[in-house]
N, C-alpha and C positions, 0 to 999 in steps of 0.2 A: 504494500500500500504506500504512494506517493504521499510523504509527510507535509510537503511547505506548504502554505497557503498560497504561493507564486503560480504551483500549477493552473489556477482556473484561472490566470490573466490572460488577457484577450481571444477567450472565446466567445461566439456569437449566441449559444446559447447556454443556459443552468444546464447544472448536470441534475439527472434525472431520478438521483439514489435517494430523494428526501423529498414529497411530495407535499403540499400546504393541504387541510381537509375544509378547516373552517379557521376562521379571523374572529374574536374577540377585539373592538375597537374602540378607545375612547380618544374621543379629540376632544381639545377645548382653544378654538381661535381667540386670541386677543384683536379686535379691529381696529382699537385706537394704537396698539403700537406694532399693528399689521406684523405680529408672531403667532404661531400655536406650539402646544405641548402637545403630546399624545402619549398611549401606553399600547400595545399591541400584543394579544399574546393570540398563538396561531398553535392549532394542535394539526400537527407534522408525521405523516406515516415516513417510518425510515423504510427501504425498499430492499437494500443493497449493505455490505459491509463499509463504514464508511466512519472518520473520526470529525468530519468537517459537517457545518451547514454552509449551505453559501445562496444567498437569494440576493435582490438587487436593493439600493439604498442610494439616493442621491441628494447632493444637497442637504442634508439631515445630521444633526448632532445627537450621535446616538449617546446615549448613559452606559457605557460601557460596566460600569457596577452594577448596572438594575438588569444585564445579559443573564438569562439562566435558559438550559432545558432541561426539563423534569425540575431534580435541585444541584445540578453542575452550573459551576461558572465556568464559563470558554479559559482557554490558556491561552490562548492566542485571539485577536478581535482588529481586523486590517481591511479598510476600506480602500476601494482598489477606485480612485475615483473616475478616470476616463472609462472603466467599463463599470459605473456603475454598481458595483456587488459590495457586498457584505459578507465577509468570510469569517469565519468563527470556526475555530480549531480547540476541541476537548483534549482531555489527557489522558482518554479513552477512547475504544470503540464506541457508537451509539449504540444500543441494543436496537432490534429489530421490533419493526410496528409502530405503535400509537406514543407521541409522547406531547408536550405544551414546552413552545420554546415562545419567553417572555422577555422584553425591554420595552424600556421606556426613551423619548426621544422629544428633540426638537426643532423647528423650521421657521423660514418665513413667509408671510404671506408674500410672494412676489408680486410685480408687475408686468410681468411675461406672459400671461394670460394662456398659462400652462402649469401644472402640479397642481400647488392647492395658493390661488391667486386672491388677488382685491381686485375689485371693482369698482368705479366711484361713480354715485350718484347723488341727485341733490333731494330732500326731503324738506317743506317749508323754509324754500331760501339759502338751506345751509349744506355744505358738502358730506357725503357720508363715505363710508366705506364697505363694502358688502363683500362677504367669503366664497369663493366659487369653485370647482373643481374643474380641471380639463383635461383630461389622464389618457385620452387617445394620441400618440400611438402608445411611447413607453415613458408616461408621467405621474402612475400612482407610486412611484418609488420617492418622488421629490414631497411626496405626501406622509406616509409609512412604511416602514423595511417590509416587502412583499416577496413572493415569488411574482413577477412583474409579465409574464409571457400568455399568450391567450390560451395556451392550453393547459395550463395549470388554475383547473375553477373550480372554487371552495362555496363555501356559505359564508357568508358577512352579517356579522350581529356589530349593529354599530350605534355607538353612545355619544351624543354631544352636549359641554359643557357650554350654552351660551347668555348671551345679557338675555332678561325675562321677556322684555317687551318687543323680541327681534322671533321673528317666523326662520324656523331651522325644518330643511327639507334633506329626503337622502331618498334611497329606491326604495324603503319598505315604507308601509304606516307606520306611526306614531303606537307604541305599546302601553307609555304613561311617561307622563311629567312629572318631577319634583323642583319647586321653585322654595331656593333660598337664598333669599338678600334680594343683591338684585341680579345673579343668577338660577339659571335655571337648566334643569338635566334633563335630556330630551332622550327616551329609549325605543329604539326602533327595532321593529320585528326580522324575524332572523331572513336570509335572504335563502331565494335556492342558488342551485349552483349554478357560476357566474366567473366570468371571465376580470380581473381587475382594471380593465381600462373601461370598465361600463360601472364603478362604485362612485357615486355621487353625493355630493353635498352644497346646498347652498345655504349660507345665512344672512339676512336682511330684513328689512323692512318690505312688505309686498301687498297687496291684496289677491282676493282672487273669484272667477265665477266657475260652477262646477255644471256637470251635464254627467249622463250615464250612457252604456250602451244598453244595448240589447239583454246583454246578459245580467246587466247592472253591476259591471266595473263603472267605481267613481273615477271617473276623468275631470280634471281642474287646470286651468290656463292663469297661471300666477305673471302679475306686470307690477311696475312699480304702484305704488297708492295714487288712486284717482285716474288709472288708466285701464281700467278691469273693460270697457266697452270696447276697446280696440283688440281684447281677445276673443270675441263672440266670435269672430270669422272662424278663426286657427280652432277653436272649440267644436265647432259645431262639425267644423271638414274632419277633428282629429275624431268624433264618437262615429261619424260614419267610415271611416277608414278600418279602423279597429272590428266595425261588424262585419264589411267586407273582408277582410285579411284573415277573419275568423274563420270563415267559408271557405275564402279561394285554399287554404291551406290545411285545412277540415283540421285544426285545429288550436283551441279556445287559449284566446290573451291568457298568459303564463301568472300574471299577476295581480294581487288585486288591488294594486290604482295604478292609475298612471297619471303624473303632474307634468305640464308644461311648462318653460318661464322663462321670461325675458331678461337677457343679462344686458347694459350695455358695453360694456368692453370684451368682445369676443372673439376671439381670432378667426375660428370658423364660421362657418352658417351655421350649422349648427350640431349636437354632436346626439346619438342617440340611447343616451344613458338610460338603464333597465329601470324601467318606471319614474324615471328625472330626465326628462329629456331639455337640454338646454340648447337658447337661440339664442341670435341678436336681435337685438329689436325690430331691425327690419325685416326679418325674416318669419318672424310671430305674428305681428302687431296691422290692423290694419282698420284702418279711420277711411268711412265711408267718407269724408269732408277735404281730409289729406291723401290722402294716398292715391297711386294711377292702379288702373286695369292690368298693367305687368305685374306693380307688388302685389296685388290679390293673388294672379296666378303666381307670382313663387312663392307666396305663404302656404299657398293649396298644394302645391309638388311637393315645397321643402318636409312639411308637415307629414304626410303622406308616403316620403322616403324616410324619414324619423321612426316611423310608424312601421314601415317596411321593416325596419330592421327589431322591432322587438321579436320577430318569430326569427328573418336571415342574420343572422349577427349574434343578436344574444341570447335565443334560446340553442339555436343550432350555429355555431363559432368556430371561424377558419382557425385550422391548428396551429399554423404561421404566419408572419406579416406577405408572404410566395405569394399569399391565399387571399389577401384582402380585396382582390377584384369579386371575389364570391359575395363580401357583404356589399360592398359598393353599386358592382354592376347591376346586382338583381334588386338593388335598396332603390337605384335610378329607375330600373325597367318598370317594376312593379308600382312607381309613384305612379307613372302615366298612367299603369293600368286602371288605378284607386282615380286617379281624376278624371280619367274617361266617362268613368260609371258615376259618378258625384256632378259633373260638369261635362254633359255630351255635345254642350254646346260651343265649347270652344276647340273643338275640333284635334282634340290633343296629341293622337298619333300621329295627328301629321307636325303639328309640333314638335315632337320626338325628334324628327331632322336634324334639328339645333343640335341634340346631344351628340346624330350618329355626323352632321358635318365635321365637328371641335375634334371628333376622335378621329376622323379621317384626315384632318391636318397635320394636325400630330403625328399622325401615326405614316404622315407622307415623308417624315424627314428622318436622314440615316441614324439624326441621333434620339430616335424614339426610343424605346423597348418592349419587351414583351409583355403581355399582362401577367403573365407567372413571372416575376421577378426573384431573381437570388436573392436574400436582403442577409449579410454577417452580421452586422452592430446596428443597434440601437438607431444611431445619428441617421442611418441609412431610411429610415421606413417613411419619416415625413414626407419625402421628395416622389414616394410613387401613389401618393394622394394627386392623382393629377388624371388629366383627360384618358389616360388609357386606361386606367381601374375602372374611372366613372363609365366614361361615354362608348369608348370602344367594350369594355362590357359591356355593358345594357345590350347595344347595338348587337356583338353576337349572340347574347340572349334572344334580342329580335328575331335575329336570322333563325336562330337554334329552336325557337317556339312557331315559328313561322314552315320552318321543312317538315318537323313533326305532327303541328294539327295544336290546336288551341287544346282542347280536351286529355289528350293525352301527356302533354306537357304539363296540364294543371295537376292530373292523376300523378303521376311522377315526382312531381315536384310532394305533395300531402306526404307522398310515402317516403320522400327523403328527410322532409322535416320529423315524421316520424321516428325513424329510426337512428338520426343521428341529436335527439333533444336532449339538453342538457349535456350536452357532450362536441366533441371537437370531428370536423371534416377538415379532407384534402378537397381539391378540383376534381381528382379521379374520383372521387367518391360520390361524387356528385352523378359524375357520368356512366358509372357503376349503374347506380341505380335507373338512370334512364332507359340504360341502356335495356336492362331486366325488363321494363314496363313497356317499350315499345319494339323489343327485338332489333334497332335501326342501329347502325356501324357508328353509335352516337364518337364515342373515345376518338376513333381514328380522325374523323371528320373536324372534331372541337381540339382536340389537340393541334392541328396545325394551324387554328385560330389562337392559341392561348401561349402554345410556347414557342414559338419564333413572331417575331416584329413585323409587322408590314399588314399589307393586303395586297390582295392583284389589282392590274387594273385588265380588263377583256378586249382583246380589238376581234371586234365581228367586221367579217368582209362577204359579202353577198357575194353567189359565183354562179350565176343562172338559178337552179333552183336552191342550191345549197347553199347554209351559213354558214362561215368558215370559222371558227374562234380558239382563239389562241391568247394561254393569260401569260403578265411575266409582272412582277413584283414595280408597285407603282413609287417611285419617291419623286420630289418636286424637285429634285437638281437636275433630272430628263436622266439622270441614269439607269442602269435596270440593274435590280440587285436579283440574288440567287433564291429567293424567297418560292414554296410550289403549294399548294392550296387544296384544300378536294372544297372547289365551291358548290355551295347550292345553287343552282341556276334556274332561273323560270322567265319565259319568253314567252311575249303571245304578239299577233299580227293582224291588225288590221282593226282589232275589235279584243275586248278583255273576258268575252262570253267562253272562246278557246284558248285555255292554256298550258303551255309546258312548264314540266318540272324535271329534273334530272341533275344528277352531280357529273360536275364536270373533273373529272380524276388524274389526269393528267396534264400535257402541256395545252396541247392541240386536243379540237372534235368537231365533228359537222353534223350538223343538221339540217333537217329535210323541211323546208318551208313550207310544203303542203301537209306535213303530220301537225303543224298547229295554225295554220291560215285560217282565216272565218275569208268566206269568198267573196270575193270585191269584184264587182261590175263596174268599173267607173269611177269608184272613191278611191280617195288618198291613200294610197301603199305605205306603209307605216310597220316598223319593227322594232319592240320594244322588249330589253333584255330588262334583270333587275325588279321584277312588277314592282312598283311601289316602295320600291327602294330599299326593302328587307333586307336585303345581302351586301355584306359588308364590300363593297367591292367598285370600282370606277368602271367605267363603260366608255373604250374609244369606237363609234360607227365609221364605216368608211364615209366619200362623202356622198353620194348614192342613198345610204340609210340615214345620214345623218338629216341630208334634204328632206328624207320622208318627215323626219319625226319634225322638222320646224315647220313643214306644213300642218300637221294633225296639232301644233302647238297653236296655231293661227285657226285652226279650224275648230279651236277647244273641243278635243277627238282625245284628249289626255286627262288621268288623276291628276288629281295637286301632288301627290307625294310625286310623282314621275314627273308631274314639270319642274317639280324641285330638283331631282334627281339630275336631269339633262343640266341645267344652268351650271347647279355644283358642277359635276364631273369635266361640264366645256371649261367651268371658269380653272378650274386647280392644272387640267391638258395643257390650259393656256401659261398658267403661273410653270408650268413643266416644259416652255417650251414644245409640244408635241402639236398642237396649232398654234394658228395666231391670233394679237390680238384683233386685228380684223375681223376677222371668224366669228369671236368672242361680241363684238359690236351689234353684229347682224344678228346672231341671235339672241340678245337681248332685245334688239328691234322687234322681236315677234310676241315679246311679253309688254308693248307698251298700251297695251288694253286692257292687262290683265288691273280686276280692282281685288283679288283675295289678301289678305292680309297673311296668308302664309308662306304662299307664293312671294308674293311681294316684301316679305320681313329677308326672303335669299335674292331675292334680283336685287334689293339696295342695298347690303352688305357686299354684295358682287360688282356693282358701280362705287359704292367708294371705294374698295381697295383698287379698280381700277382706275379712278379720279388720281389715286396717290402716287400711283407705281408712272402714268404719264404724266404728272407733273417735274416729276424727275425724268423720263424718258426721252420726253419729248415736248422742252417748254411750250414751242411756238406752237404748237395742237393743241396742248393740255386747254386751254379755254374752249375752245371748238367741240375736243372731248366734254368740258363741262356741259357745254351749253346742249347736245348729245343727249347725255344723262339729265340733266336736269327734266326735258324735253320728254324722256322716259319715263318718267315720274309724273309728269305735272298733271296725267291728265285725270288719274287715281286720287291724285291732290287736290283739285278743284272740285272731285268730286262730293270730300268727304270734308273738303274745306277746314275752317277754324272752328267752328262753333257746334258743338254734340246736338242731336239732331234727338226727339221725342222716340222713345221708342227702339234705339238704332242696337246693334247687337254690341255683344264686348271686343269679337274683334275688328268691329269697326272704329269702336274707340280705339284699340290698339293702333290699328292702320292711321289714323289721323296722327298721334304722338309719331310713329314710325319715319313717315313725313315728311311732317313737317319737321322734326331733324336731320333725315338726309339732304332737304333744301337747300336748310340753312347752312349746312356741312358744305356741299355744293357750291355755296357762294349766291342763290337766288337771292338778287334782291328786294323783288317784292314780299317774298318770305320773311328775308329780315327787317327790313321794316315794318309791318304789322306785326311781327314777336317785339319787335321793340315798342311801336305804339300801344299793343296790350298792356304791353309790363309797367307803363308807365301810369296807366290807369290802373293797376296792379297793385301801385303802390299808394297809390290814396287810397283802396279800397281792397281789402286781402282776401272781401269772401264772395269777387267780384265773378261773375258768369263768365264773362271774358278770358277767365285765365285761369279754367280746371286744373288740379292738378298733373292729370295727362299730357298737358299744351305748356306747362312749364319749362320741362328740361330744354325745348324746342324755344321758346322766349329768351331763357337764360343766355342760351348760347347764341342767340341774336346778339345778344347784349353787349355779349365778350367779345364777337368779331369784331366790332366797333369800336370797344374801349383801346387805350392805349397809355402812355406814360402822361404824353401831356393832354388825356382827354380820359381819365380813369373815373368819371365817377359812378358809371357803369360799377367796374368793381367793386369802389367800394361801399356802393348800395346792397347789390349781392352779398358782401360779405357782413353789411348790419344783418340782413334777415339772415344771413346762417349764426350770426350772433344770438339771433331772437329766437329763433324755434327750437321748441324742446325734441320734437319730430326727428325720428333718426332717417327714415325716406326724404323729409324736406333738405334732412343736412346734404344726404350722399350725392343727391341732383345736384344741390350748387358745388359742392366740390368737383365736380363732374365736368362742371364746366367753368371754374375759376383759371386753370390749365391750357384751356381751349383757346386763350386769345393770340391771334397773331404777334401782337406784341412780346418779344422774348423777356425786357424787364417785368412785364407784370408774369411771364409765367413763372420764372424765379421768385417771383415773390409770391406765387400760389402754391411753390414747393417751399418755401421757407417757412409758410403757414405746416405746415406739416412737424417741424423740427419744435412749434409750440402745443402749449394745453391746449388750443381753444382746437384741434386736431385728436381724434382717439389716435392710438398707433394702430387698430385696428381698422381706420377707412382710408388708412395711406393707399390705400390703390384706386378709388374713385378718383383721388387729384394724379395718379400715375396714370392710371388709363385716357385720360383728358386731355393731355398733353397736345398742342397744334403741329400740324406738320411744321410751321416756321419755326417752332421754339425748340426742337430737335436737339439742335446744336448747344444749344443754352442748358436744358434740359440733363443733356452729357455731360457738361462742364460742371455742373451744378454737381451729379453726383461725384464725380471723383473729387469734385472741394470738399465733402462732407462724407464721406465714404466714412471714416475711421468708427464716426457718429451713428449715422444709419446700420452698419454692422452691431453694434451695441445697442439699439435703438430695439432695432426688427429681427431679433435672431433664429428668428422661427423658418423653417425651409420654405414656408409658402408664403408668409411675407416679405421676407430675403428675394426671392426669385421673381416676387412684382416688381420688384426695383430695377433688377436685371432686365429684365423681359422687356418692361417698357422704355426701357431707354435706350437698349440696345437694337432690340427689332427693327424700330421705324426704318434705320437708315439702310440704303442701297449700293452700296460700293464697297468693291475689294480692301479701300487705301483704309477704308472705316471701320471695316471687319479687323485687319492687320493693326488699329491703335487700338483699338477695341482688346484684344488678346495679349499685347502687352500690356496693359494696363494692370487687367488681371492677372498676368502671369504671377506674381508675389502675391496675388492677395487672394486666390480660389480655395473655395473650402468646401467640404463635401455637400453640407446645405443645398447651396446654388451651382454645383460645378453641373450638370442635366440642363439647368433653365440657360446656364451661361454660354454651354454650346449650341444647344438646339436656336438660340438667337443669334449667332453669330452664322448658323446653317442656314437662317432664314435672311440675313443679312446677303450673303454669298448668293444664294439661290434669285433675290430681288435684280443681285447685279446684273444675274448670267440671264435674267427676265429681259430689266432695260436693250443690253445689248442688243437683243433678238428681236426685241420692237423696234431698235434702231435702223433693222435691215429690213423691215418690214415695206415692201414696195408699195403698194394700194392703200396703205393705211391713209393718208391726207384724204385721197378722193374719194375711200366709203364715207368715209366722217360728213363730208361735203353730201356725197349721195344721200346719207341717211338724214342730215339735216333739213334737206327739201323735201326730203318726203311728205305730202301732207299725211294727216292723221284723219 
């Protein structure tokens, strides 16, 4: 037997000889002098011959005299602090089985909004401080010495010592209070078993409104005092969620309550703690009077994906951080499905786009990854909270519930939750059981989804009667990487009455256009791969098929998800060099009638980026290009105008905010002047009709295009009312667009605004994503003056990597990329070194775009053609 306590330094995980059963917990938070005490005693199966404990501990001043198991004190007690552990060496074997290994210990309440944190908020005028937990990925160690890993799940019996008059919440109910002085002992019922980055606590001042399900679990939506009305949304959507989820999984909420509640200072959206599930306020909270028709729908997803995961996640819990696309991806998919069925009217799968475009971006550049990730340490697991866990899961969930049949996926799925509750899965396990329930080559097929990077992209080539298709690994630098696929494929022609399904298994395969043609006398020939866009995967047509399909686009002969589908894949072909942007023109020209709002939310995300890329590419067009796109837009715009209309749907109101800010973006300026002359009666009058909250963000940023150094008062108008609202959706809007203005000194000083209080460090990315294309350069400069700052500031992997991403990305040249890389070369840390290349990939990739639109022949004279066209 290996004596030192040195052997267990830097391994990736605990050794496995000493197992935690159950946790005994007492905390007690000081909030005026932001500390806590705690005591911990955990009864520990020994497994193995073994003289050591060793669990994780960070951050934490252990009582090295109050160490016992059974009644041994350790001989040896060494905190290994880069990894995190606690090693404790007897002067004996441990006897095998059951034994109670106890200390006591102490922390602080951080500002990192991570372990066991503060929060501040104001109560009658004056500043408070509130206790929060945040322990996903590996932060309940910065809390109490644990076994710290998700597959190590005990019971939690947890005790808190707090002031009488303060509301203390955690995952169980309330067992009984003792109040002495002026504290008081809050004891909570024992938990089941549970993974430690799902144990929760908050304390503060709150109120709260309650609701039941079905079964009558009490459900309660906790806000700060006096804002209990702004939970009724998140309330009502979380008890119908819970009675669906009950169903689709046939089986019953694990516990019985579950609480809501609004933090503000949160780093995530939000996190989905077993029966504590905490938000930011924006993502909870939602005022019929304030808030837009977007925050409703992300209160409704976010809530709903929270929700998601009391059955994927915490009742049934990935056994590694490999594994975390399991809670994530199916926590995304399955929100749509819950909002589909609560809200049929917002058309939600096709919505879903959004999630499966972000993963296909990402997932277009070399320096993406797989969604099974290796993860060795700790530090490593933040950085794959990111577009491939979320959206490219989901998305192959889509595809993966879409080849098998609604029904049998849902049957499959019951029996997985079943058999793995209360207890820990791999991915194979997953596919195991699918496989069992539907007999289908599930394993082989998902595996080349999950564990190598990319997708394909398909090029179909028409050859008389046959289709010719051939996939080969898509990335946006126009390379082709070694990537092989078994796609799902489904194709139909002419009409969606006939369609094909089959896996395409190899490189190459043809098909026979009259085994899925519906027969055409005389209509538009049209061949569409992808139905609906279910399969993870890009579609290049030659241009024979590509021509059909812009006709049957003009002849609205197509779904919305499939007109979505076409624009993406032409638009990302085109960011890949693989057509051009010509190409790319004309067929946006075929969507300038279209008025859907979901349609239309990807043709003007597909016109700015291409507004941005020719204004570097190509000054002396770039206006010609705007005036193009504007032209594109306007007629969708005039339709649904400024003013909400009696009766109109939500995503019509969506489509109006949608916009009227790509307008304004665009540079129209009739646009910006009527956002400017709203705002101005805006501001005499705050609960004016003129200027819903929807029509704001689109005002605001009229505003900013205008302001400047020697003409700011613009700004600093914007910046009293983010001084004035208490409203975390009012704050994030004008941060959003404090950024936005051409002027590069005032955008410096919308980032300076960030380095103070009147800024959470939590919505530093509203004022980083805002940033104007003019202010780039300033923007860059700005962070390497402050860099030392901001590292110490935001040291979270996903806060870190906002910084990176947006200051880096925007720009388009090699010479930028190359100061870019030195810059960082001294200062890259594991955190951000993912978000630092992948923007530097996207910077490179922009260059080798410009180039190709430089050579672009016809480009000047379609722009000309497409501008006379009348409408």
């Amino acid at each position: 037997m290996a004596e030192s306590p040195e052997q267990f330094r830097g391994q990736s995980r605990l050794p496995r000889f000493a197992e935690p059963l159950r946790y005994d917990l007492v905390l007690r938070p000081d909030l005026a002098a932001c500390t806590f005490s705690g005591s911990a005693s955990a009864a520990v199966a020994v497994s193995a011959p073994t003289r050591f404990l060793v669990l994780n501990a960070a951050e934490l001043a252990v009582d090295r005299s109050s160490i016992r198991f059974q009644d041994w004190a350790p001989t040896e007690v060494v905190q290994f602090e880069e990894d995190e552990i606690l090693v404790l060496g007897f002067d004996r074997e441990l006897p095998l089985g059951e034994g109670v290994l106890a200390m006591d210990f102490t922390g602080t309440l951080n500002d990192q909004m991570r372990g066991f944190y503060r929060s501040k908020y104001e109560y009658k005028g004056e500043a408070r401080n509130m206790a929060v937990t945040q322990f996903e990925a590996a932060d309940a160690r910065r809390c109490f010495p644990c076994w710290d890993e998700p597959a190590f799940k005990a019971k939690f019996k947890i005790t808190l010592e707090v002031p009488a008059e303060l509301v203390a919440l955690s995952n169980m109910p309330v067992v009984k209070e003792t109040v002495c002085g002026p504290l008081k002992t809050v004891y909570y019922e024992e938990s089941p078993l549970m993974s430690t980055y799902l144990v929760a606590i908050v304390v503060g001042l709150f109120d709260y409104i309650e609701s039941s399900t079905l079964e009558g679990t009490k459900v309660r939506v906790y806000t700060q005092v006096g804002k209990t009305i702004q939970g009724k949304f998140a309330l009502d959507v979380g008890v119908k969620s819970l009675d669906l989820f009950k169903d689709y999984f046939a089986t019953p909420y694990p516990l019985p309550k579950l609480d809501m509640i609004a933090i503000p200072d949160f780093a995530a959206g939000a996190m989905e703690n077993y029966g504590l599930v905490t938000y930011r306020e924006s993502a909870l909270l939602y005022d019929e009077q304030l808030s837009s028709a977007s925050n409703k729908q992300q209160v409704a997803i976010t809530v709903a994906h929270e929700l998601a995961h009391q059955w994927f996640g915490n009742l049934v819990t990935m056994e590694w951080w490999t594994h975390l696309w399991l809670n994530e991806g199916f926590a995304s998919w399955v929100s749509y499905l819950a909002v589909e069925s609560i809200f049929p009217e917002w058309n939600n799968w096709t919505q879903f786009l959004d999630e499966t475009t972000s993963g296909l971006r990402l997932d277009a550049l070399a320096e993406s990854h797989p969604i099974e990730v290796d993860v060795n340490h700790a530090s490593e697991i933040d950085a794959i909270f990111d577009s491939i866990s979320y959206d490219k899961g989901a998305s192959v969930i889509r595809m993966l519930q879409s080849y098998l049949g609604a029904e049998r996926f849902q049957k499959a799925l019951a029996s997985y939750i079943k058999k793995y509750a209360y207890s820990n899965a791999k991915t194979e396990d997953l596919w195991t059981v699918l496989e069992e329930e539907t007999g289908e080559p599930v394993k082989d097929l998902m595996t080349t989804w999950t564990k190598q990077q990319g997708y394909p992209v398909i090029y179909a080539k028409l050859n008389g009667q046959d289709l010719e298709l051939e996939q080969a690994q898509f990335l946006s630098d126009g390379s082709s990487g070694p990537g092989m696929w078994i796609v799902p494929m489904t194709a139909c022609c002419g009409s969606y009455d006939l369609n094909k399904k089959f896996l395409l298994k190899g490189k190459t395969d043809t098909m026979h256009v009259k085994d899925f043609a519906a027969t055409q006398s005389g209509q538009i020939f049209w061949i569409k791969l992808n139905i609906d866009q279910t399969g993870f995967y890009r579609v290049k047509y030659d241009d024979e098929l590509a021509a059909g399909l812009e006709n049957a686009i003009k002849a609205k002969k197509l779904s919305l998800m499939d007109m979505i589908g076409i624009v993406e894949d032409s638009y990302a072909l085109s960011v890949a060099c693989k057509q051009t942007l010509t190409s790319l023109l004309r067929l946006l020209n075929a969507y300038r009638h279209e008025s859907d709002y979901t349609i239309l939310s990807h043709v003007t995300s597909v016109c700015l980026s291409v507004n941005k890329i020719s204004t570097d590419a190509n000054p002396d067009l770039s206006s010609d290009i705007k005036k193009l796109l504007i032209k594109l837009l306007l007629l969708a715009a005039k339709r649904v105008g400024w003013d909400p209309k009696d009766g109109e749907s939500h995503l019509d109101v969506m489509l109006r905010s949608l916009l009227l800010i790509a307008l304004v973006k665009l540079g129209h300026e009739e646009t910006i002047n009527e956002g400017i002359r709203r705002f101005h009666i805006f501001l005499e009058d705050r609960k004016t009709p003129l200027l819903p909250p929807d029509n704001r963000k689109a005002a605001y940023l009229a505003v900013m295009r205008t302001a400047s150094t020697s003409n700011r008062a613009g700004y600093d108008v914007l910046l009293k009312i983010y001084k004035e609202t208490s409203e975390a959706q009012e704050k994030s809007r004008i941060l959003g667009s404090l950024s936005s203005c051409p002027d590069k000194d005032i955008v410096v000083e919308a980032l300076n605004l960030m380095l103070t209080d009147e800024v959470r460090n939590q919505d530093a990315f509203y004022v980083l994503g805002g940033i104007s294309l003019e202010g780039r350069e300033a923007a860059w400069a700005w962070l390497k003056d402050n860099w030392d700052h901001v590292v110490k500031t935001w040291p979270s992997s996903s806060l870190i990597s906002d910084f990176v991403n947006s200051t880096v990305s925007p720009f388009t040249s090699e010479e930028k990329a190359a100061e870019v890389s030195e810059f960082f070369a001294t200062r890259v840390k594991p955190s951000f070194e993912r978000a630092l290349k992948q923007s530097l990939e996207r910077v490179r990739i922009s260059a080798r775009w410009i180039d190709s639109i430089k050579s672009e022949a016809n480009l000047a004279q379609t722009v000309q053609q497409l501008l006379l066209q009348e409408f």
